[in-house]
C-alpha positions, 0 to 999 in steps of 0.5 A: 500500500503507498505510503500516504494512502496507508498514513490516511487509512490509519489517521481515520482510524485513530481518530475512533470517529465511529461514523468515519469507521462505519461509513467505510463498512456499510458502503462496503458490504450494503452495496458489496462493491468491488476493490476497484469502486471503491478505489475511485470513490471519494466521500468526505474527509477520506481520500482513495480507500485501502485494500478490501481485505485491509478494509475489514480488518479492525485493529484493537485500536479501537475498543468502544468498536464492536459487533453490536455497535453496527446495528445501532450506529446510525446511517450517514446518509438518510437517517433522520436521526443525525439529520437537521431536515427535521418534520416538525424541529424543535418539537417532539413527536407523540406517542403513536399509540395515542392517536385516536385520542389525538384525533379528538382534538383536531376539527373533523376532516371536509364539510356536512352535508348542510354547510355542503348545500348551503346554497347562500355559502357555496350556491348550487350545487352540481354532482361533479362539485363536491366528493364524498370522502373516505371512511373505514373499511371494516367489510368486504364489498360483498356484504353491502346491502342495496336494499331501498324503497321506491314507494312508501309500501313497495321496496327494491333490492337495487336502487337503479330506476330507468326512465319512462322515455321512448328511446329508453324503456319499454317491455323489455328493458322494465323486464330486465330492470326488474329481473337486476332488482331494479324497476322500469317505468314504461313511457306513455309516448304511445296508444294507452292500448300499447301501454297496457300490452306491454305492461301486461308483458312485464307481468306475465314475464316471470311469475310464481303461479301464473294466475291468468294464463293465455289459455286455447280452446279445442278449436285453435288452429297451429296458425293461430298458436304461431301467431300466439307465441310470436305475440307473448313470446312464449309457447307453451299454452294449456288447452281447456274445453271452452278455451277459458280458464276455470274449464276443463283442461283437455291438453298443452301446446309447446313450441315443439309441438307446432314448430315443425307441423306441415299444415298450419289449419290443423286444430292444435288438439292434433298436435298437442300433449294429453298425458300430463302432469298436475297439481291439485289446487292449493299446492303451495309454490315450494310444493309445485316447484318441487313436482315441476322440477321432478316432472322434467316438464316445463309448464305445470297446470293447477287444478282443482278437483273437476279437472278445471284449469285454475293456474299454471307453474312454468319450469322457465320461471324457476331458471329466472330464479336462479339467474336472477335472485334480487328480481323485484316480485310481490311477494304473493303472486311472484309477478315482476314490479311494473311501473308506467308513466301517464299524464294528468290529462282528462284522458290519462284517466281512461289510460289508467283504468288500462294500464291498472286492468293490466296489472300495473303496480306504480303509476308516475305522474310525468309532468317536468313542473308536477306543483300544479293543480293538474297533478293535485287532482290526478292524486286524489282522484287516483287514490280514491278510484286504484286504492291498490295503485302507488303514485309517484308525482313530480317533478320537484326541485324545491320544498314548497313544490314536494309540499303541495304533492305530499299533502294530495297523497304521494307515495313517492317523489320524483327530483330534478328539472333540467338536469337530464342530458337530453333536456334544455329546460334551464337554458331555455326556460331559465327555471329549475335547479342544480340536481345536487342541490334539488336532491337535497333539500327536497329529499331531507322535507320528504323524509319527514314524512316518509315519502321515498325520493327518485333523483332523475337526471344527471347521472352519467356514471357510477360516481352520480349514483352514489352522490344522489344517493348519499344526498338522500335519494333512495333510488336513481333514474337514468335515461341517457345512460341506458338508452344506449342499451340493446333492451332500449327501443330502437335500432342501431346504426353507424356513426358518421364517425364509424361508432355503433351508437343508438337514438336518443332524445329528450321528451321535450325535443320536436321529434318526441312532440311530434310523433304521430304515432304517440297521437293516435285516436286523438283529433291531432298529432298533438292530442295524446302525445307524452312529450306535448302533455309532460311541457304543458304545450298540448295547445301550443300553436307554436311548440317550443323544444326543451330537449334535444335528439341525438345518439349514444353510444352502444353499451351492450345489455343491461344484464351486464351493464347493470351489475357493473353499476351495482358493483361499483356502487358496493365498492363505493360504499364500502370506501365511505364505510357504510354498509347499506343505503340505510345506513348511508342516509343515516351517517350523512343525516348525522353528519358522520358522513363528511364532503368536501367541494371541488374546484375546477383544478380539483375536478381536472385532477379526478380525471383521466389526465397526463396521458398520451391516449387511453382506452377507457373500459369500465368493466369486463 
């Protein structure tokens, strides 16, 4: 070793600087550098260093060194121990196992859900204003319960309600809502005959014991049953003596039966099955059940003790039931929830005489002012005429509007004017109300009363369903972002831009007030139609729009779209630390539930941002 090099080793080590000494050790053996770095590494008050092996020897010079002390020794470099960057200087830190007690102390993280919608604070507010904040997670995201009502007697397993529009609900998409647990509210932008046929749809859909079966007489040709089947959507249909239910049965017809039978004016008693299997009447629904799943058969006729048709049990509701485990029935006949929409002119009375005879469960008042006399008079004259029937009257953005619907008779609310996608009514009419701030304070007033409120309008992601929940709504409505739905009306077609989209437009855009086909049986095209009765504008000469028609996006089918929106909803919950909408309503009341508002910066910063391109896929 040269001469200077050794000297300089051993002035370090005489000078028993332990930090010196362990400086050379930890960059040795940490970092198990070679003789040759660390013969080019340089670091303070040390010149080229010495040998390896020379390196690890420690003479005796040095007593206060041992094997112990290298664990102890602090680093030289990142140890905030012998660091002058310290996190509060001159001042010690508490015992980390006091910090529960410490939180006590502090003032509570964001904002109420009061001082939040204090619209002479923050004015009014919008979804994308605020964010929910975080809470403890004590669960899995499985164990929350989506439970709420919709009405004051009639409950949903999912809070997720689809708009009574012509481009968004029909018999098949209030099918499928209700079988995800939701409810579909069928538009009334058509004949009140077409109405009540796809109500009745929707009831005869699934069911436990169908109650009032399509049934065919001896007499019905295979053409006749063809037609049938392409009608109900369904073939399996029971054959009595008179063609009636309560007569004898004689036989059943199955899609097998008339698929392939070469002459179409053939009686279907030709080709239909006699040797069949029964339950006696009164046979409970688990009982029946039990015989249809041990018959192998797929439908199971209920008789009484003449052999007279009384019900009928079909094997294909039993595989609904295993698909489908949160659809919303009556608990007594097993029948899917309906709801439809209707006006509040003379004529909706005679609509809703249909639509009850057709086995409608709720009824929503659709008008986009509901404080209005028209609607007070529709109320009471529908609870003293369909005692049976709930309605839901809207819509309402402020207190004084729920106020007047509440003392007629309600059942439910429904909140929000000029929010939607497809609506201008703000713009245009320059009336209505933030839906943030419109949910609040219309759902706290009615919930003195027990009255469940829909927030309609504004959603556009799973986000928006959460914030109109935790504002006090117990379900949502959406329209633009399931008209894009294969079970939405309408067919889709090519974009200029060569995207898959569908047809969608507000009810008070020219299209929806100007479809004839809404008018038929009225004087003109304007009598009868949704779009002109929901505006108040049925004897307007000049009719001014206050929606718009476009295009959205293909989203496949509800039957997955839904239960990403569900999924997303429990994880979001069980991010607040809530583990049912109950509970959720319960901690915002009390304010254990904090918000916080967001700035315009804030909202860019909760977005997709920084990025080159992205693909956007929400679920798989």
């Amino acid at each position: 070793m040269p001469v200077k090099q050794s000297a300089r080793y051993h002035a370090i080590l005489a000078r028993r600087d332990p930090h010196e000494f362990t400086t050379l050790l930890e960059f040795a053996f940490s970092f198990s550098l070679s003789w040759e770095k660390l013969a080019s590494t340089r670091r303070p008050r040390t010149s080229t260093l010495v040998d390896l092996p020379l390196l690890i020897t420690i003479p005796p010079t040095l007593p206060n060194i041992k094997e112990s002390n290298f664990a102890s020794m602090p680093l030289s470099n990142g140890d905030l121990g012998t660091s002058t960057a310290q996190l509060t200087p001159g001042k010690s830190a508490l015992d980390f196992s006091l910090a529960f007690d410490a939180l006590h102390d502090e003032e509570k993280d964001g904002i109420d859900a009061n001082t939040l919608l204090d619209s002479k604070i923050n004015g009014g507010l919008t979804y994308n204003d605020f964010l929910v904040l975080p809470g403890y997670i004590g669960f899995a995201a499985s164990e929350v319960a989506l439970d709420t009502p919709v009405t004051k007697r009639i409950s949903l397993k999912t809070p997720l309600v689809s708009s009574p529009m012509d481009t968004v609900t029909e018999h098949s998409m209030a099918i499928h809502m209700a079988l995800l647990g939701g409810l579909g509210v069928i538009h009334h932008n058509c004949s009140a005959e077409d109405q009540a046929e796809m109500v009745r749809k929707v009831k005869r859909f699934e069911n436990g014991f169908i109650l009032d079966p399509v049934v065919l007489s001896p007499k019905t040709t295979v053409s006749e049953a063809k037609q049938l089947k392409d009608k109900w959507g369904f073939g399996g249909f029971p054959v009595t003596e008179n063609g009636t239910l309560r007569s004898k049965l004689v036989g059943m017809v199955t899609t097998r039966d008339i698929q392939f039978h070469p002459t179409l004016s053939d009686p279907v008693t030709t080709v239909m099955s006699s040797d069949l299997v029964t339950a006696p009447y009164g046979t409970t629904l688990l009982e029946a059940n039990d015989v249809l799943r041990k018959s192998k058969k797929g439908k199971l006729p209920i008789v009484d003790s003449s052999h007279n048709l009384i019900s009928l049990l079909s094997r294909s509701d039993l595989m609904k039931n295993l698909h489908y485990p949160l659809a919303s029935k009556l608990p007594h006949s097993k029948q899917l929830i309906c709801a439809a929409a209707i006006g509040t002119r003379p004529e909706d009375k005679d609509r809703l005489r249909k639509l009850a005879d057709a086995g409608l469960d709720i009824v929503i008042l659709d008008s986009s002012q509901g404080n209005s006399i028209f609607q007070v008079e529709m109320i009471k004259h529908i609870k003293a005429n369909h005692p049976d029937l709930d309605v839901i009257g809207g819509n309402v953005v402020t207190k004084a509007q729920a106020a007047s619907l509440i003392a007629a008779g309600v059942d439910g609310l429904r909140i929000g004017m000029g929010s939607g996608s497809a609506c201008i009514t703000q713009e245009v009419m320059a009336v209505g109300r933030p839906q943030a701030a419109s949910v609040f304070n219309v759902s706290s007033f009615a919930a003195k009363f027990g009255v469940p409120c829909i927030a309609d309008g504004g959603i556009q992601n799973v986000g928006h369903i959460v914030k109109g929940l935790a504002l006090g709504a117990s379900t949502v409505m959406m329209g633009g972002l399931l008209a894009g739905t294969s079970e939405s009306p309408g067919n889709y077609f090519v974009s200029q831009e060569g995207r898959l989209v569908k047809a969608y437009r507000g009810m008070g855009s020219i299209d929806a007030m100007e479809d004839k086909k809404a008018g038929a049986g009225g004087k003109d095209k304007k009598s009868g139609n949704a779009g002109t009765a929901r505006y108040f504008s049925e004897g307007d000469r000049l009719l001014v729009a206050q929606g718009v028609s476009g295009s959205v996006l293909d989203r496949g089918s509800v039957t997955k779209f839904v239960p990403y929106l569900l999924a997303g909803l429990q994880h979001s919950l069980q991010d607040i630390g809530v583990k049912s909408l109950g509970e959720l309503r319960q901690e915002v009341r009390e304010g254990k539930v904090r918000f916080e508002l967001r700035t315009v910066s804030a909202q860019a910063e909760g977005n997709v941002h920084g990025l080159h391109s992205f693909d956007k896929k929400l679920y798989s």
